[in-house]
MIFIDREN-471895 format. One record per atom (N, C-alpha, C, O): residue number from 1; residue in one letter; x, y, z. Coordinates in Angstrom, 3 decimals, decimal comma. Atoms other than C-alpha are relative to their C-alpha. Layout:
MIFIDREN-471895
R_num_residuo_xx_yy_zz
R_NUM_A_X_Y_Z .
...
***
This chain:
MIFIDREN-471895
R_num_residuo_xx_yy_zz
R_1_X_-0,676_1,258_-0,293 .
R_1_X_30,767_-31,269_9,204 .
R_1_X_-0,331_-0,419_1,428 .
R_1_X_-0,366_0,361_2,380 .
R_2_X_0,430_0,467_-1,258 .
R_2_X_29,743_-33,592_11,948 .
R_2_X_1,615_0,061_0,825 .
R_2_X_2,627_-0,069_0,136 .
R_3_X_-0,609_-0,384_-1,010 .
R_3_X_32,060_-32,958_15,171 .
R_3_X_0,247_-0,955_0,825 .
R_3_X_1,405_-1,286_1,084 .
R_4_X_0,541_1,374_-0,618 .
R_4_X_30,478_-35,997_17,266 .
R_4_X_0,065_-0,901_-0,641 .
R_4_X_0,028_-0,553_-1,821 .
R_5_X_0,333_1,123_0,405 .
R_5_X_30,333_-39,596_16,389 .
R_5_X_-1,669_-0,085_-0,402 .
R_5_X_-2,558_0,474_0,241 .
R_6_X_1,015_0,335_-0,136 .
R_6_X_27,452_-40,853_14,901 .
R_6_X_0,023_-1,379_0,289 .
R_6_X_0,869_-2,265_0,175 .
R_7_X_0,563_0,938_-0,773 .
R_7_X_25,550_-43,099_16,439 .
R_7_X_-0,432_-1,042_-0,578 .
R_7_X_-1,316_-0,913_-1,425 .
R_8_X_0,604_1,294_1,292 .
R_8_X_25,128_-46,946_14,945 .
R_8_X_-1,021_-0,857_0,580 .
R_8_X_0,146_-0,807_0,967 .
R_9_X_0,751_0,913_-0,885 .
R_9_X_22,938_-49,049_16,626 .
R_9_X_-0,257_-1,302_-0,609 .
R_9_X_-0,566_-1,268_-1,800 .
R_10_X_-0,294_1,452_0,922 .
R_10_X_23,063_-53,393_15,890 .
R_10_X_-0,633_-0,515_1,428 .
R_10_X_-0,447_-0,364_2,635 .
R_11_X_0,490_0,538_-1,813 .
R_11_X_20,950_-55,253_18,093 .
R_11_X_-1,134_-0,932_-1,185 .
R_11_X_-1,141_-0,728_-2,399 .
R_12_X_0,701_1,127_0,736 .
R_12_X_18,289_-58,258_16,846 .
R_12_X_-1,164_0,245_0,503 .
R_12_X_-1,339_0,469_1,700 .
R_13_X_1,604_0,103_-0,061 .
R_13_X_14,349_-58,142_16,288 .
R_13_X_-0,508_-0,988_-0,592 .
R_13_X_-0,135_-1,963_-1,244 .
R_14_X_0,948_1,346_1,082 .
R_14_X_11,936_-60,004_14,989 .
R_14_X_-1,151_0,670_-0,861 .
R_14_X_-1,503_1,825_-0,619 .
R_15_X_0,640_-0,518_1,081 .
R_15_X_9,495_-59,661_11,912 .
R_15_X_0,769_0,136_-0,850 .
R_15_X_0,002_-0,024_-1,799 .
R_16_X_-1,199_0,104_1,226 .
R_16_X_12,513_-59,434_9,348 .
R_16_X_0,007_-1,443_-0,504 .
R_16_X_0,511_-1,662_-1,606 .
R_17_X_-0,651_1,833_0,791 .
R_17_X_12,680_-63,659_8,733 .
R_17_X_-0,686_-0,761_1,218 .
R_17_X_-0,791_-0,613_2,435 .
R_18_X_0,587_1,042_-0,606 .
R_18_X_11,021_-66,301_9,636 .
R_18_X_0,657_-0,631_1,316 .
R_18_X_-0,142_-1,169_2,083 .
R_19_X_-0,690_-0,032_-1,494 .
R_19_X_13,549_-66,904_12,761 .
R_19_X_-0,250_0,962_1,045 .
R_19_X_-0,163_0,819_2,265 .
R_20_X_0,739_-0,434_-1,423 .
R_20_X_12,196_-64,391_14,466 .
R_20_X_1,493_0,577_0,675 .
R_20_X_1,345_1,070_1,793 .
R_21_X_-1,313_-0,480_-0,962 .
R_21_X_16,195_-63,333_15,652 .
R_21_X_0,982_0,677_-0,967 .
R_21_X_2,176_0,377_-0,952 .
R_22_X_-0,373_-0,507_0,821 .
R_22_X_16,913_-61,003_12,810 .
R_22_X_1,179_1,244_0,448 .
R_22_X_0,724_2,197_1,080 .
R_23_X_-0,776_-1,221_0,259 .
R_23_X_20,080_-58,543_12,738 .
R_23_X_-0,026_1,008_0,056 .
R_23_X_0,822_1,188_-0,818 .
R_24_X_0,515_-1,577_0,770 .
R_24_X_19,155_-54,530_12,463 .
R_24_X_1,212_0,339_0,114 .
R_24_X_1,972_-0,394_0,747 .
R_25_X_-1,008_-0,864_-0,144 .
R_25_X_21,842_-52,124_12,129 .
R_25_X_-0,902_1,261_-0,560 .
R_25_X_-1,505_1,160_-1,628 .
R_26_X_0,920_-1,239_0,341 .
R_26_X_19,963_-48,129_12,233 .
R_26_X_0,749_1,036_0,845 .
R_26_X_1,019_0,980_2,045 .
R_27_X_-0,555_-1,723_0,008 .
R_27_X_21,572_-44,304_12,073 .
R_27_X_-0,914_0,546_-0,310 .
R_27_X_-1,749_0,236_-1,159 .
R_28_X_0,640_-1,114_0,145 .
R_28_X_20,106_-41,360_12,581 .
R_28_X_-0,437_0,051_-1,815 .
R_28_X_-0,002_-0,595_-2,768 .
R_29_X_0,335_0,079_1,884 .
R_29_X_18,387_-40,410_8,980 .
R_29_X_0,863_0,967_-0,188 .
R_29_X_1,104_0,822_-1,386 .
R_30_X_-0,850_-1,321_0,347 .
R_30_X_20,779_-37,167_8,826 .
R_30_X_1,634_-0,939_-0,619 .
R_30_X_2,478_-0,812_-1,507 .
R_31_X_-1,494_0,669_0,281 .
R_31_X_23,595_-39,687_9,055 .
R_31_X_-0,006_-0,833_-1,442 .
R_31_X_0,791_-1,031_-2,359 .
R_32_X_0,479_1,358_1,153 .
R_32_X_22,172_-42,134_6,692 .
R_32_X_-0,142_0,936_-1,646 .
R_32_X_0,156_0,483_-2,751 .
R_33_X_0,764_-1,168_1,212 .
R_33_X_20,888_-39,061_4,053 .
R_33_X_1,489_0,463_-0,396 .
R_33_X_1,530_0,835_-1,569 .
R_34_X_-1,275_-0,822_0,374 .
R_34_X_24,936_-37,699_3,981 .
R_34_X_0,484_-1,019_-0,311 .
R_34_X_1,612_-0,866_-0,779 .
R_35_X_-0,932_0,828_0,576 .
R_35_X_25,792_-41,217_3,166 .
R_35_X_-0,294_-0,868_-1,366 .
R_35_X_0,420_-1,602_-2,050 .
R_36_X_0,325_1,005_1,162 .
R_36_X_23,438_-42,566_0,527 .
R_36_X_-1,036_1,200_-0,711 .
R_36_X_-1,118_1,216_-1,939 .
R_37_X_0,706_-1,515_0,706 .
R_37_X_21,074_-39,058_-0,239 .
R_37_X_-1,639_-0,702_0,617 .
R_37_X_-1,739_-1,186_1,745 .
R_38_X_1,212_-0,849_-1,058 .
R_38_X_17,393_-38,855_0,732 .
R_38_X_-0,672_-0,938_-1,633 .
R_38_X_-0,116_-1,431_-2,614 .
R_39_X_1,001_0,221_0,410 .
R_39_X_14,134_-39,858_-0,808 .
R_39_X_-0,877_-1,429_0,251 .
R_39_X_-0,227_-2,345_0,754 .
R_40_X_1,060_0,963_-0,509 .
R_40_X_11,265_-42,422_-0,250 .
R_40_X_-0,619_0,906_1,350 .
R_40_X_-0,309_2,051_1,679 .
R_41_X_1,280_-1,032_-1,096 .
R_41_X_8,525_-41,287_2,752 .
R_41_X_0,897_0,926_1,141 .
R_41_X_0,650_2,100_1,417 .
R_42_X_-0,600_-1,082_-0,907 .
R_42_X_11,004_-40,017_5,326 .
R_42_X_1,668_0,274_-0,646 .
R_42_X_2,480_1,018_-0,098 .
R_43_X_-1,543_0,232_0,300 .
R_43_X_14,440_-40,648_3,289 .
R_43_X_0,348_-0,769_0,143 .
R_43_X_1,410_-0,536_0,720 .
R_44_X_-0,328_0,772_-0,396 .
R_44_X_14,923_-43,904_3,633 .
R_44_X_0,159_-0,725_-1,596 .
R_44_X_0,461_-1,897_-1,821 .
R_45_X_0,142_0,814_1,402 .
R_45_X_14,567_-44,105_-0,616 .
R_45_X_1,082_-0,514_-0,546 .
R_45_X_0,844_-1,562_-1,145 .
R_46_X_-1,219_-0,228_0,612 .
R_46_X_18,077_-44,017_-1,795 .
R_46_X_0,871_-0,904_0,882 .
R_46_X_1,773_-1,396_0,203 .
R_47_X_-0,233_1,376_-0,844 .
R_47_X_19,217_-46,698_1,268 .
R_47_X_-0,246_-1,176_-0,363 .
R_47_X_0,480_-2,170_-0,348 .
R_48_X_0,902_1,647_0,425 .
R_48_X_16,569_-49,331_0,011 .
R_48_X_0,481_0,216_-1,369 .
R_48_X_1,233_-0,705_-1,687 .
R_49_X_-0,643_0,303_0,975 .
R_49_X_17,562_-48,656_-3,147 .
R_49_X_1,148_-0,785_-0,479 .
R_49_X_1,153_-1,411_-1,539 .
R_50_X_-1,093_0,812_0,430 .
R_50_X_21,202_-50,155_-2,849 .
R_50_X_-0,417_-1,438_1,174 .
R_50_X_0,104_-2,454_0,714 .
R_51_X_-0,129_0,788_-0,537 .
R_51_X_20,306_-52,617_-0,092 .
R_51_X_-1,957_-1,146_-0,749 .
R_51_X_-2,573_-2,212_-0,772 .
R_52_X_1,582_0,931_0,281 .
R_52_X_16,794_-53,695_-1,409 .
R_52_X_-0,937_0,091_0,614 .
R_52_X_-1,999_-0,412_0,248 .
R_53_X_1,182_-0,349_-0,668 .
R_53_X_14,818_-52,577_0,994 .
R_53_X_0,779_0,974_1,691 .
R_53_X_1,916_1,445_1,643 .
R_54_X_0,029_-1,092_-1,108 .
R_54_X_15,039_-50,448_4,566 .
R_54_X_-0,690_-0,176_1,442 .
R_54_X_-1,511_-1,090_1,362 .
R_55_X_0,199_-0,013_-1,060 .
R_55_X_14,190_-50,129_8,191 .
R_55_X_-0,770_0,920_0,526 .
R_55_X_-1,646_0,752_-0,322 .
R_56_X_0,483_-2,225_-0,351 .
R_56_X_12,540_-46,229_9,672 .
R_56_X_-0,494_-0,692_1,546 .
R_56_X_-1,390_-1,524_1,681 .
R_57_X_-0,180_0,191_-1,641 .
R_57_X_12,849_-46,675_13,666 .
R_57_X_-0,650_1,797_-0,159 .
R_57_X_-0,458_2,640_-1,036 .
R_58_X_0,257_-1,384_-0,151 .
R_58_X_11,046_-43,454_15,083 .
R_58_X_-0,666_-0,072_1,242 .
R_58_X_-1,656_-0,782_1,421 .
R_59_X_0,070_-0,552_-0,843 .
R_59_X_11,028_-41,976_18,372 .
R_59_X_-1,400_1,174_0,163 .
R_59_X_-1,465_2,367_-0,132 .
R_60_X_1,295_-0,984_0,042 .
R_60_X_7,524_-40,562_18,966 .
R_60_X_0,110_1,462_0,753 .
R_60_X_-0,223_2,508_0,195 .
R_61_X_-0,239_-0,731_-0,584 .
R_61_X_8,384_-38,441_21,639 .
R_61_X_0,878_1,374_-0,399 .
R_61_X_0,317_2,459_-0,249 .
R_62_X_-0,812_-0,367_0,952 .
R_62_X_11,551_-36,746_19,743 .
R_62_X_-0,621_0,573_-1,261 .
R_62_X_-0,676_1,765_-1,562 .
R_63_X_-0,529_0,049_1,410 .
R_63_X_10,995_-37,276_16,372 .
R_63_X_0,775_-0,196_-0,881 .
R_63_X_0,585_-0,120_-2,095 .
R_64_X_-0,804_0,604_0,680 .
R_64_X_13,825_-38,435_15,579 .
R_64_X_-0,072_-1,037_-0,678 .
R_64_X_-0,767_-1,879_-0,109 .
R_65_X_0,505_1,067_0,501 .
R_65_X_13,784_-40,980_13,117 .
R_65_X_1,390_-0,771_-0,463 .
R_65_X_2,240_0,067_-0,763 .
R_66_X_-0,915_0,418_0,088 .
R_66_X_16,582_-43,602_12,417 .
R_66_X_-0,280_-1,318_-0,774 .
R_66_X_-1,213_-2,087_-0,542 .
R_67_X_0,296_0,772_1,113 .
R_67_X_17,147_-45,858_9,391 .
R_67_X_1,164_-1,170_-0,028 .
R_67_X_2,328_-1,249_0,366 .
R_68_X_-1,316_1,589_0,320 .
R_68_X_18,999_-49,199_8,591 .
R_68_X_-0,810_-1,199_-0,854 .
R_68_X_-1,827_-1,289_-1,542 .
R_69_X_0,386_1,191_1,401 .
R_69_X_18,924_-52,480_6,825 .
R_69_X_-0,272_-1,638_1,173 .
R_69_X_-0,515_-1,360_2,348 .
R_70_X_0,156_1,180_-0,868 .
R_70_X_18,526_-56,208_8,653 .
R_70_X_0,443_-1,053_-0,952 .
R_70_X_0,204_-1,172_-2,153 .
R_71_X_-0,850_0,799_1,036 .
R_71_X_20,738_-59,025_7,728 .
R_71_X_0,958_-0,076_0,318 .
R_71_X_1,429_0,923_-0,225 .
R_72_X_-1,177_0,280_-0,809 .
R_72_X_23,963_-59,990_9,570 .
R_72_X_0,838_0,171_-1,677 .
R_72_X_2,001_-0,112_-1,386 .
R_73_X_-1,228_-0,243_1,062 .
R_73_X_26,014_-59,338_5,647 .
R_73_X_-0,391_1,654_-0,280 .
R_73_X_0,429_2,572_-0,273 .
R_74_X_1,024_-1,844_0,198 .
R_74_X_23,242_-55,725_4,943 .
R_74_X_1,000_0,353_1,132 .
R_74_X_2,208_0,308_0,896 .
R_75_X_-0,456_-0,524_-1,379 .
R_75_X_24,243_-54,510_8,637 .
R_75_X_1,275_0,056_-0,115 .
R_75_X_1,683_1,177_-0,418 .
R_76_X_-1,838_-0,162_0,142 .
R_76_X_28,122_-55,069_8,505 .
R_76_X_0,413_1,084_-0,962 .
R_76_X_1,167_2,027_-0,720 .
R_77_X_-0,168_-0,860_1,385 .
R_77_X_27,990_-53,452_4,849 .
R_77_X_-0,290_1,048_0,310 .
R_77_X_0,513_1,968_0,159 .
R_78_X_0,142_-1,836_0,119 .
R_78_X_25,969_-50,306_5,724 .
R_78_X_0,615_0,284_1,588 .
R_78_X_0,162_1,212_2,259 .
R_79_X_-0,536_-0,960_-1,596 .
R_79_X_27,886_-49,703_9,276 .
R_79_X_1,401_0,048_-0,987 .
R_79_X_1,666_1,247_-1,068 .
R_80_X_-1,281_-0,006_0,936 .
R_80_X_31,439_-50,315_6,677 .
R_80_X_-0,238_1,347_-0,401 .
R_80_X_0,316_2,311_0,130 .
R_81_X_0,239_-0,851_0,652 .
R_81_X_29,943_-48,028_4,464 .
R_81_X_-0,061_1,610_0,433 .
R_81_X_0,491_2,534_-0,164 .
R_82_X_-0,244_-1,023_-0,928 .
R_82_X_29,193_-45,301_7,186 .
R_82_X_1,241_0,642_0,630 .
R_82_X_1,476_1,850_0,645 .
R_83_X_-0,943_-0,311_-0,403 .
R_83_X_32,277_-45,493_8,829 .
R_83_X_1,308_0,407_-0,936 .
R_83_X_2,322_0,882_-0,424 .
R_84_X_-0,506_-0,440_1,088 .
R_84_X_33,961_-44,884_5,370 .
R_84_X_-0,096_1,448_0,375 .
R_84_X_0,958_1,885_0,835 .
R_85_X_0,489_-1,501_0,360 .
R_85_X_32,553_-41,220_5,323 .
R_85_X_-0,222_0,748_1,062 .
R_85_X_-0,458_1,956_1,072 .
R_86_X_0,439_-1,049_-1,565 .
R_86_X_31,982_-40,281_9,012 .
R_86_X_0,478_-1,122_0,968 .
R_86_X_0,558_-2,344_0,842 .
R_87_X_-0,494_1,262_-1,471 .
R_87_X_33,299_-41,637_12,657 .
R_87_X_-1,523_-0,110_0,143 .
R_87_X_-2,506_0,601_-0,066 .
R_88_X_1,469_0,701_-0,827 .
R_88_X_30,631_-43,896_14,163 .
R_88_X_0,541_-0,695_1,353 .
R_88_X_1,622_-1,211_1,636 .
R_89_X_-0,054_0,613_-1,653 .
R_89_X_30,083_-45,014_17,855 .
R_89_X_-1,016_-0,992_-0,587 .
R_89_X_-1,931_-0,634_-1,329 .
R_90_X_0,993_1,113_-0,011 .
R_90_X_28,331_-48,615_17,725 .
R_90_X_-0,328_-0,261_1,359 .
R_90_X_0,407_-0,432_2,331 .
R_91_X_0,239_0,540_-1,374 .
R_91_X_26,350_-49,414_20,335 .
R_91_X_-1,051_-1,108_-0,085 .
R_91_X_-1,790_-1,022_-1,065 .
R_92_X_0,031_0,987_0,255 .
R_92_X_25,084_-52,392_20,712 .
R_92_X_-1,590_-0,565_1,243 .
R_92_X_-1,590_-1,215_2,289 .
R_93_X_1,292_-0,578_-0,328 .
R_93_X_21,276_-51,851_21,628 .
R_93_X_-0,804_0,554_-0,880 .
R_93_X_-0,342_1,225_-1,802 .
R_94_X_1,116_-0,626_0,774 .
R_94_X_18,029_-50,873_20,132 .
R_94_X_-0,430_1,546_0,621 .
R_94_X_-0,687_1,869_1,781 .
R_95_X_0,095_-1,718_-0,128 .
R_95_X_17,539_-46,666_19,429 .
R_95_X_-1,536_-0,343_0,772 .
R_95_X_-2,503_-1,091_0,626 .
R_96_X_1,515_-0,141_-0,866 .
R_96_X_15,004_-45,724_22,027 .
R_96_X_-1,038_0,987_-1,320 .
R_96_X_-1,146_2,153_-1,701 .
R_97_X_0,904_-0,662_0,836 .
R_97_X_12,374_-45,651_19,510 .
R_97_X_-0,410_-1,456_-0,581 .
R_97_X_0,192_-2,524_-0,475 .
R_98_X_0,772_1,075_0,589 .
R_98_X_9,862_-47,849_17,633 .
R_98_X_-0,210_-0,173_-1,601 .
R_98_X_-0,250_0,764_-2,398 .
R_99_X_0,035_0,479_1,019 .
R_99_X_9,492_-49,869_14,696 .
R_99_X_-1,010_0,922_-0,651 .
R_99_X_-2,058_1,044_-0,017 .
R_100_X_1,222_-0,822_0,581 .
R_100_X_7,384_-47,282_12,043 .
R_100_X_-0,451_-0,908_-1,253 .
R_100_X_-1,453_-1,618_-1,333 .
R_101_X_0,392_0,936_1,132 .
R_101_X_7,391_-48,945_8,855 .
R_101_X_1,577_-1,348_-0,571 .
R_101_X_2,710_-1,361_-0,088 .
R_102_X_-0,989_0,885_0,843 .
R_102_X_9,685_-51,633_6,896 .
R_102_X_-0,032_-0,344_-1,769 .
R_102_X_-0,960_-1,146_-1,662 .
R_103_X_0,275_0,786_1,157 .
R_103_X_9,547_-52,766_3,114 .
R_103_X_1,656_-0,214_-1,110 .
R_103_X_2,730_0,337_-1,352 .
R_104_X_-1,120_0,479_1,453 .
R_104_X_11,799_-54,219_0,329 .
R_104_X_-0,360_0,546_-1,302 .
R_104_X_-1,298_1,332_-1,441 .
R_105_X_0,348_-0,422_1,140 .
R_105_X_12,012_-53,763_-3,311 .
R_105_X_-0,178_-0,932_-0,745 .
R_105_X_0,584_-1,845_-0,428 .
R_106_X_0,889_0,750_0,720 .
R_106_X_10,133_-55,773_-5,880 .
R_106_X_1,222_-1,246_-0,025 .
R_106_X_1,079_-2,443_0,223 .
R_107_X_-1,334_1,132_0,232 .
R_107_X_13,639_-57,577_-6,437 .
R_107_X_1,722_0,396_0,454 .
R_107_X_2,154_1,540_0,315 .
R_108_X_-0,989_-0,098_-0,913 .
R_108_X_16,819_-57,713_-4,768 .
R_108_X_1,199_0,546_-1,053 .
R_108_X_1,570_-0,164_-1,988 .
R_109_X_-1,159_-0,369_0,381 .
R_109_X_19,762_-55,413_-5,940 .
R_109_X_0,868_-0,437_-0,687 .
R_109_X_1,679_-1,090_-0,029 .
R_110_X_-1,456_1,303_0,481 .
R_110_X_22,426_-57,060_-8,783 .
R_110_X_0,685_0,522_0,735 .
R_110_X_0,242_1,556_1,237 .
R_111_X_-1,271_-0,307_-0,698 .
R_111_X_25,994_-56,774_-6,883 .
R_111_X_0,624_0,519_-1,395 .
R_111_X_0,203_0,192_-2,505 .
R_112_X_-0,651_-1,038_0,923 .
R_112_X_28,118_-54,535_-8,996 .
R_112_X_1,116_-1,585_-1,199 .
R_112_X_1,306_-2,775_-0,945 .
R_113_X_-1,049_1,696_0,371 .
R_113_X_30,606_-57,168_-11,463 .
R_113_X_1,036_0,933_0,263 .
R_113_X_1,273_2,129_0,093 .
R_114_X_-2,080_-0,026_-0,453 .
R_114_X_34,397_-57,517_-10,127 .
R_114_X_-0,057_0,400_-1,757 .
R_114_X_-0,879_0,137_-2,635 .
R_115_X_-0,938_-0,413_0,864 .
R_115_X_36,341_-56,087_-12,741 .
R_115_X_1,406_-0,237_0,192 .
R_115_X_2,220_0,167_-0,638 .
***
């Protein structure tokens, strides 16, 4: 059981949307892997899966690698979702680390139906 906060990070890039002043929200992959499970190239499969696609921030130096979604409604949802299952510290800055890859999925997620 984590002890520490994890760490959220929400801060705006560009390359996500044609504005150019896109949203991110990105956790550690350990954090991200205990909240949605693991698979795709570093673990980022089972994330894009419910959001439609994924983020992978990675710290060359480290190795650390840190995952999220982009999207001011995505971002709110998976920091909600996190803080459900584990404390989180948001900070409100980009993880010292660089953009590795990005992609979506062929088609965007149905939303579950209200019942």
């Amino acid at each position: 059981m984590m002890t520490s906060p994890c760490p959220v990070y929400i801060f705006r890039g560009a390359g996500f949307a044609p504005s150019g002043n896109t949203v991110i929200s990105v956790a550690p992959l350990d954090c991200v892997v205990a909240v949605y499970g693991d698979g795709g190239v570093v673990g980022e499969g089972s994330l894009s899966s419910v959001f439609g696609g994924a983020a992978v921030f990675k710290n060359d130096a480290s190795g650390e690698c840190f995952v999220g979604v982009w999207g001011d409604r995505n971002a709110s949802r998976f920091r909600s979702e996190l803080r459900a299952h584990m404390k989180i510290a948001v900070y409100k800055e980009a993880p010292d680390a660089r953009l590795s890859f990005w992609g979506t999925e062929k088609e965007r997620p149905k939303r579950p139906a209200r019942e």
